[in-house]
C-alpha positions as CSV (number, residue, x, y, z in Angstrom):
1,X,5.7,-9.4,-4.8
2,X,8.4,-10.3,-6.9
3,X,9.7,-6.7,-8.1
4,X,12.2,-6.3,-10.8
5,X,12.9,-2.4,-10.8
6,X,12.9,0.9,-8.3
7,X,12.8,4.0,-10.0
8,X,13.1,7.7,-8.5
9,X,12.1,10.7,-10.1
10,X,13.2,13.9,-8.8
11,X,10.3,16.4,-8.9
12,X,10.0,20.5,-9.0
13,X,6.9,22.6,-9.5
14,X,5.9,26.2,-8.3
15,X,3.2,26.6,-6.3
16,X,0.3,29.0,-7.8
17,X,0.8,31.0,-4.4
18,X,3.2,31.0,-2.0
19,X,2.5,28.9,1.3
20,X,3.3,31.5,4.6
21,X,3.9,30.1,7.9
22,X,5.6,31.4,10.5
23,X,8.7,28.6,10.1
24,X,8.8,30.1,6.5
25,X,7.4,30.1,2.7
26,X,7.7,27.7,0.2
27,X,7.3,28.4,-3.6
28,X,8.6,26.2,-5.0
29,X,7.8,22.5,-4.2
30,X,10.7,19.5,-4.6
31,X,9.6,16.2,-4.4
32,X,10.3,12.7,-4.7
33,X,8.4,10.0,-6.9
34,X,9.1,6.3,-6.7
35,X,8.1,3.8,-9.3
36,X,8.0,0.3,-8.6
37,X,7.6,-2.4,-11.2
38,X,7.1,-6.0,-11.0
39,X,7.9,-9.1,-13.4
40,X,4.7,-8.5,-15.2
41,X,5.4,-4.8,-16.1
42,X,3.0,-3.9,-13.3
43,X,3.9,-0.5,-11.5
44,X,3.0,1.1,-8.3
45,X,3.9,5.0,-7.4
46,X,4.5,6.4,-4.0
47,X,5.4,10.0,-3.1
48,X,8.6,11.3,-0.8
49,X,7.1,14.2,1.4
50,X,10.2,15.9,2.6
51,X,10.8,19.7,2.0
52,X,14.1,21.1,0.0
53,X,14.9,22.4,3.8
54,X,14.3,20.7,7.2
55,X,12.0,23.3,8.7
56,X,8.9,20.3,9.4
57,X,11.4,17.6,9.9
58,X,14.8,16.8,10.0
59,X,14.5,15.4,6.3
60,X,15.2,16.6,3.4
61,X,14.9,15.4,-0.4
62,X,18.6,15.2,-0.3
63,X,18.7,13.5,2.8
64,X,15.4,11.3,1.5
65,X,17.3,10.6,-1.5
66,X,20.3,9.5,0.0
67,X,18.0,7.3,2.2
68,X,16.6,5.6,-0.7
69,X,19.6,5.4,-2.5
70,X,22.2,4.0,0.0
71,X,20.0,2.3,2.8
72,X,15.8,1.3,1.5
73,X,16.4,0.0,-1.5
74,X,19.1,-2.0,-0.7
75,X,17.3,-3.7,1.9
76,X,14.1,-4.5,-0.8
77,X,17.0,-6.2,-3.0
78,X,18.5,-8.6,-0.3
79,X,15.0,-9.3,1.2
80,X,12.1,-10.2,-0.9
81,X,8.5,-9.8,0.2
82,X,5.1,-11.1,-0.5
83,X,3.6,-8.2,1.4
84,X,4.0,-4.3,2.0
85,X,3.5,-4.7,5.8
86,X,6.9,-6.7,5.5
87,X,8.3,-3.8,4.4
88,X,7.2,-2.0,6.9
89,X,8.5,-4.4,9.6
90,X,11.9,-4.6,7.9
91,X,12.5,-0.7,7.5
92,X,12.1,-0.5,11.3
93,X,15.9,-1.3,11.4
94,X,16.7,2.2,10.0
95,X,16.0,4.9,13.0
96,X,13.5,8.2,11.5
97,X,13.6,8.8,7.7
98,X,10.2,8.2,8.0
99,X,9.2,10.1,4.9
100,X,12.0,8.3,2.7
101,X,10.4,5.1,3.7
102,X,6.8,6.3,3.5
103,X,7.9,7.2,-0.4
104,X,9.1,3.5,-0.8
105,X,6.2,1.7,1.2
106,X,3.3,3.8,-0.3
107,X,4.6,2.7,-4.0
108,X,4.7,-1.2,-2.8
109,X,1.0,-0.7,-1.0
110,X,-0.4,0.8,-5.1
111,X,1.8,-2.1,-6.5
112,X,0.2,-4.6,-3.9
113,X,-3.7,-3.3,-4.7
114,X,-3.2,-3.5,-8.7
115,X,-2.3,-6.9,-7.8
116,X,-4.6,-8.2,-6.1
117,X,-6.9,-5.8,-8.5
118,X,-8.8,-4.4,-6.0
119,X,-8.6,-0.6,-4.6
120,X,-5.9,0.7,-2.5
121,X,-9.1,1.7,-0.1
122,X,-10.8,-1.5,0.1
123,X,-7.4,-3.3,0.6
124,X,-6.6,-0.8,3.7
125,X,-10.1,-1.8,5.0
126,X,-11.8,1.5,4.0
127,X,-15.3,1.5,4.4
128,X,-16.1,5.5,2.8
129,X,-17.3,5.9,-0.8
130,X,-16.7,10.1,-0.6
131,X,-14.1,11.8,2.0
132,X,-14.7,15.2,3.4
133,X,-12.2,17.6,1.9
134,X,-10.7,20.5,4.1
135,X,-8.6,23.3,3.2
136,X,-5.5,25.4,4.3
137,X,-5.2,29.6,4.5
138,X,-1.7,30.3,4.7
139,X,-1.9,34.1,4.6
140,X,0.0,36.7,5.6
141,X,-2.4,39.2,6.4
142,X,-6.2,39.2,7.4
143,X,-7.4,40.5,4.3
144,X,-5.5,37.7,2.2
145,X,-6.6,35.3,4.7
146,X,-10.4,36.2,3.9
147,X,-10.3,36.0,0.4
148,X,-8.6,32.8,0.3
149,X,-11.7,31.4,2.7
150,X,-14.1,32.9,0.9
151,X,-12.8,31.8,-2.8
152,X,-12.2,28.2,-0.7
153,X,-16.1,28.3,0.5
154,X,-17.2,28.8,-2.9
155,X,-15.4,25.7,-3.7
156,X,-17.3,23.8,-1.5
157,X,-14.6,23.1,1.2
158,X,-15.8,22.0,4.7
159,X,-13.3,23.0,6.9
160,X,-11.0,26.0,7.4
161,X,-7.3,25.5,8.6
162,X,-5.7,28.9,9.7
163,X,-2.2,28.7,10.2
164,X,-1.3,31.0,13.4
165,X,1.7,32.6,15.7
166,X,1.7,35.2,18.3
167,X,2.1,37.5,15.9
168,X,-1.0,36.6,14.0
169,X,-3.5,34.9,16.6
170,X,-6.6,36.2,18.4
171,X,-7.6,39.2,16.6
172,X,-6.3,37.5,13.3
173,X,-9.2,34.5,14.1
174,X,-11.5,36.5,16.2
175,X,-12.4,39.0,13.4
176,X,-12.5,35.4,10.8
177,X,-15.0,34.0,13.5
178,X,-16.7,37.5,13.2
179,X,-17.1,37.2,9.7
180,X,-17.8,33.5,9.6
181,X,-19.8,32.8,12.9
182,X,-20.8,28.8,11.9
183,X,-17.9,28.0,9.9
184,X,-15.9,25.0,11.3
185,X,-11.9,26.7,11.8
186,X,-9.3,24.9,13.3
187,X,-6.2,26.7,14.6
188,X,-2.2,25.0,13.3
189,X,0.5,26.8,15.3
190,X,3.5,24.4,13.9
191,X,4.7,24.4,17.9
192,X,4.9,28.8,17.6
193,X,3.9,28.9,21.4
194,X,5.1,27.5,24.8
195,X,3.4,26.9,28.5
196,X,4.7,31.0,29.0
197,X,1.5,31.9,26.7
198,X,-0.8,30.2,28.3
199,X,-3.1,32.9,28.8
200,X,-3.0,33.5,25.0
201,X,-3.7,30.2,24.1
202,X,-6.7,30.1,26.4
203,X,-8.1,33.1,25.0
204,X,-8.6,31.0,21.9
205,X,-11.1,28.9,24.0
206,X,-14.1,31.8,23.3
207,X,-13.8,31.6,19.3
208,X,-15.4,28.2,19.3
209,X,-12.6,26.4,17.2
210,X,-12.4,22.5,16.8
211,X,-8.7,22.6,17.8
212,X,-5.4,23.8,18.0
213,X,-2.9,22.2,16.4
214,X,0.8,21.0,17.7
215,X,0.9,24.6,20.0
216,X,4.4,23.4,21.8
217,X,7.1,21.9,21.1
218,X,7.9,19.6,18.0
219,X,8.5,16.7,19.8
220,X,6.8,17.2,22.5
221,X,4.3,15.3,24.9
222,X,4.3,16.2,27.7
223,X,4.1,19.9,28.2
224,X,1.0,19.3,25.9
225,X,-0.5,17.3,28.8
226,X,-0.3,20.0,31.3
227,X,-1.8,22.6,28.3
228,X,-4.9,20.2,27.6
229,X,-6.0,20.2,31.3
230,X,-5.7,23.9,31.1
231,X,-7.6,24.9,28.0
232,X,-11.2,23.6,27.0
233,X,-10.2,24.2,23.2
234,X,-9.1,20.3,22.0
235,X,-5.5,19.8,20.9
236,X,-4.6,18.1,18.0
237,X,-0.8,16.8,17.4
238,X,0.8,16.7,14.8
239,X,4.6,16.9,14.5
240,X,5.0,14.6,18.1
241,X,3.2,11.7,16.4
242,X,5.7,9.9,14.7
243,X,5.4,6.3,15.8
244,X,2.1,4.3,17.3
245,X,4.0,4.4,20.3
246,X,3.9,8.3,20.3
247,X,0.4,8.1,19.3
248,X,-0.3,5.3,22.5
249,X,1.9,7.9,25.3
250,X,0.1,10.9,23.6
251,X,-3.8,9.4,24.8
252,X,-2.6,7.9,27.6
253,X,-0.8,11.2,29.5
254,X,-4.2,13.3,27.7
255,X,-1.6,15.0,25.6
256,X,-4.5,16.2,23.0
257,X,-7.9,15.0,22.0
258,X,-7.3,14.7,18.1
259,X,-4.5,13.1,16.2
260,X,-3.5,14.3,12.6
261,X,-2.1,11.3,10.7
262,X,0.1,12.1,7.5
263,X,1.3,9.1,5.8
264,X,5.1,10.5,5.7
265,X,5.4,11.6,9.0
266,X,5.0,8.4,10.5
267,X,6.7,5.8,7.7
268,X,3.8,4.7,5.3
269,X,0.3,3.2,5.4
270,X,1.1,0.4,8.0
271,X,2.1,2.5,10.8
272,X,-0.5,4.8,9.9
273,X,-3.2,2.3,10.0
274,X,-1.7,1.0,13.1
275,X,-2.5,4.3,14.3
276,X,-6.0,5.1,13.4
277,X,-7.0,1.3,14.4
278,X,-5.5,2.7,17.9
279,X,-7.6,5.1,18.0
280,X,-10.5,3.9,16.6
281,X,-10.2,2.0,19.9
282,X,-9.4,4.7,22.1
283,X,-12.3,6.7,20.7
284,X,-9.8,9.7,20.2
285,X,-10.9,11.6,16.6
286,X,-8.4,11.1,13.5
287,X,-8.1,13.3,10.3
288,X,-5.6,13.0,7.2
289,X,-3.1,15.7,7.2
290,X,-1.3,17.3,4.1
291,X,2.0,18.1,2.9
292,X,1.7,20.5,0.1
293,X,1.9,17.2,-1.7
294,X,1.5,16.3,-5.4
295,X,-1.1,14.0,-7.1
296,X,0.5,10.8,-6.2
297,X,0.2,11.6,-2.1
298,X,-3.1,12.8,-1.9
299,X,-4.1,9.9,-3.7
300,X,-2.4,7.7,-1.0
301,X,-4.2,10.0,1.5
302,X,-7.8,9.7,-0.1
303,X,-7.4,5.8,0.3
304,X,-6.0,6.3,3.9
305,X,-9.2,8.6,4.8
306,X,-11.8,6.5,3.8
307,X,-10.9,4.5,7.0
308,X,-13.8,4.7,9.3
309,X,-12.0,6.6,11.9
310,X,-11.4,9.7,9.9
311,X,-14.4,11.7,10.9
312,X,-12.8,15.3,10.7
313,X,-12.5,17.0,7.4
314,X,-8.6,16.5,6.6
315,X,-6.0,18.4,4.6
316,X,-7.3,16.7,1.2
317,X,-7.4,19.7,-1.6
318,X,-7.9,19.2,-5.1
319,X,-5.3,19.3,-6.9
320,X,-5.7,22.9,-8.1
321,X,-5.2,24.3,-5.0
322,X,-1.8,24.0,-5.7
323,X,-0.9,23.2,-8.7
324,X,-1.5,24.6,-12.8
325,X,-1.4,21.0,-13.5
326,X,-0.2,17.8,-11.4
327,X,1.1,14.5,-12.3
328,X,-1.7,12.8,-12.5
329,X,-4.8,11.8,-14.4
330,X,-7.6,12.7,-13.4
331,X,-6.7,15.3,-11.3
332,X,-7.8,15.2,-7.5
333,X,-11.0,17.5,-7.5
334,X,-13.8,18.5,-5.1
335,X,-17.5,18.5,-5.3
336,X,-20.0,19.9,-2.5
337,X,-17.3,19.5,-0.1
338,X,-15.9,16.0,-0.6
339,X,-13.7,14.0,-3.3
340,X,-14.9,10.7,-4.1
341,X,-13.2,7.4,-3.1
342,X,-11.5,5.7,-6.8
343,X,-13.1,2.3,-7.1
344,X,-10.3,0.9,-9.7
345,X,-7.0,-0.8,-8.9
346,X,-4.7,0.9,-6.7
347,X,-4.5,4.3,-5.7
348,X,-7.2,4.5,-8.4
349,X,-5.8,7.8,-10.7
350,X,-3.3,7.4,-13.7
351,X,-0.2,8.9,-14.1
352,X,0.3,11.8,-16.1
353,X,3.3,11.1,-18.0
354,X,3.6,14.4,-20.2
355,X,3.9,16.4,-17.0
356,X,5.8,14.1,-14.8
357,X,8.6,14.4,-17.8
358,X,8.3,18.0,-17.8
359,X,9.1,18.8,-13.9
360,X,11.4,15.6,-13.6
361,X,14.9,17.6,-12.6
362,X,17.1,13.8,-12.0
363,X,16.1,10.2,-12.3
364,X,17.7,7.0,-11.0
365,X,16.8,2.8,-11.5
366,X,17.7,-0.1,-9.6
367,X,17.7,-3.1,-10.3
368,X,15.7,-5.8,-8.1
């Protein structure tokens, strides 16, 4: 790919609302950009997904950073490569990090598309021209939670993600169910519960939702097996898919029914489309999760769900969910439920320089 230049651009921007989960609230998002230029001046742009603090994963944009810095990019200097997928292959020498290499690989896929001057979609094999868009309420009180739905319905969103604890469970969805008797809700506890509650997670089974997400433990399998035999709602992991390997045990013991794929959590496109081929193949239901990311992610994201085996609604806002204005041009938006699939080079979306300048907090080049 011949590359002559890495770039990192350390990111800051406040959230238009604050983002309440149980784990904690974020306001303010850091982030990590990475620039990649070849010997023609051509550039690619991927997005580090980590949080200031390790309350998803263990990373970190410090930790990402020093990733980057001291490990990644020194492999891309000493070993060239004609294909992102090499990448990929080469980063498997580093254990977890995954979202400091996803940051890396995800610039080298955009850089590989413009290229080859087709779409980062058609490159990955996607075969959508419009994905469905879904939405997060992160609220913390039921009245908060039902205006953020019903200003997110007027927007045209498809699906509903509530985020829940045992604090804020049952009552909290029964009396959204109540109000919203056909709308498609899905439940994300971020691992709040444990095999103790089961009777409160089958409760959940009468509200009709299409899943819970990650209920247990983090990293765990398992436990999530014994859960899924026990409750008719579907389970959906998240934070235990890390790997294809994690994604293979996960089907194989029954763990859950649904698998969330975020480009971060599990290192970068290839391992993520390693995944959804899987199961594609297994007939086990993907969907594109979110990170409260910036423009440059859920551009990555939009080419990743137009894959054929995303056939949930995923965590794909526009970008003015989040943001007064993002860092790129044009900004991510939605129409009658679904954002349409770029057709140009790359991720497909321009970068918008003005604003990337104005929330850039640190900046650092290597040389290739």
């Amino acid at each position: 790919m011949k590359i002559t230049a890495v770039e990192l651009f350390i990111i800051k921007m406040p959230l238009k609302a604050p983002f309440i989960t149980h784990l904690g609230t974020v306001q303010d998002r850091e982030g990590i950009i990475v620039k990649i230029t070849d010997q023609e001046g051509m550039t690619g742009y991927g997005e580090g997904v980590a949080f200031s603090t390790p309350w998803y994963t263990e990373e970190t944009v410090k930790t990402s950073i020093h990733m980057l810095t001291d490990v990644l990019i020194p492999v891309l200097q000493t070993h060239p490569i004609d294909h992102p997928d090499e990448a990929a292959e080469l980063f498997k020498s580093v254990r977890r990090n995954n979202m400091a290499k996803a940051g890396l690989e995800t610039a080298l896929w955009d850089l590989y598309a413009k290229q080859q001057a087709l779409s980062l979609s058609k490159i990955l094999g996607g075969t959508r021209q419009e994905v469905a868009s879904g939405v997060v309420v992160a609220a913390d009180s039921l009245t908060n939670a039902l205006k953020q739905i019903e200003s997110y319905l007027e927007d045209g969103y498809q699906r509903i993600k509530v985020k829940i604890s045992p604090e804020q469970d049952y009552r909290f969805l029964a009396e959204i169910r109540k109000r919203y008797p056909l709308l498609p809700i899905l439940a994300d506890a971020n691992s709040a519960y444990s095999l103790d509650d089961l009777d409160r997670l089958r409760a959940l089974d009468e509200l009709n939702l299409l899943m819970i997400e990650q209920p247990l433990g983090h990293d765990d399998i398992i436990e999530h097996a014994r859960l899924q035999k026990q409750i008719k709602t579907p389970i959906c992991l998240d934070e235990s898919i890390v790997t294809f390997d994690d994604a293979r045990k996960a089907v194989e013991l029954g763990s859950c029914k649904v698998i969330n794929i975020k480009v971060g959590r599990v290192g970068g496109l290839s391992e993520a489309k390693r995944i959804h081929d899987y199961c594609v193949e297994q007939e086990i239901p993907v969907w594109c999760g979110g990170m409260i990311e910036f423009g440059i992610s859920r551009a990555h994201n939009i080419a990743l769900a137009s894959l054929q085996g995303f056939s949930i609604p995923g965590d794909i806002s526009a970008s003015s969910r989040f943001w007064e204005e993002d860092i790129i041009l044009p900004e991510v938006s939605v129409e009658n439920g679904v954002i349409q699939v770029p057709n140009s080079p790359g991720i497909g979306f321009a970068i918008n320089e003005k604003r990337l300048k104005e929330t850039t907090i640190a900046t650092k080049v290597f040389p290739i």
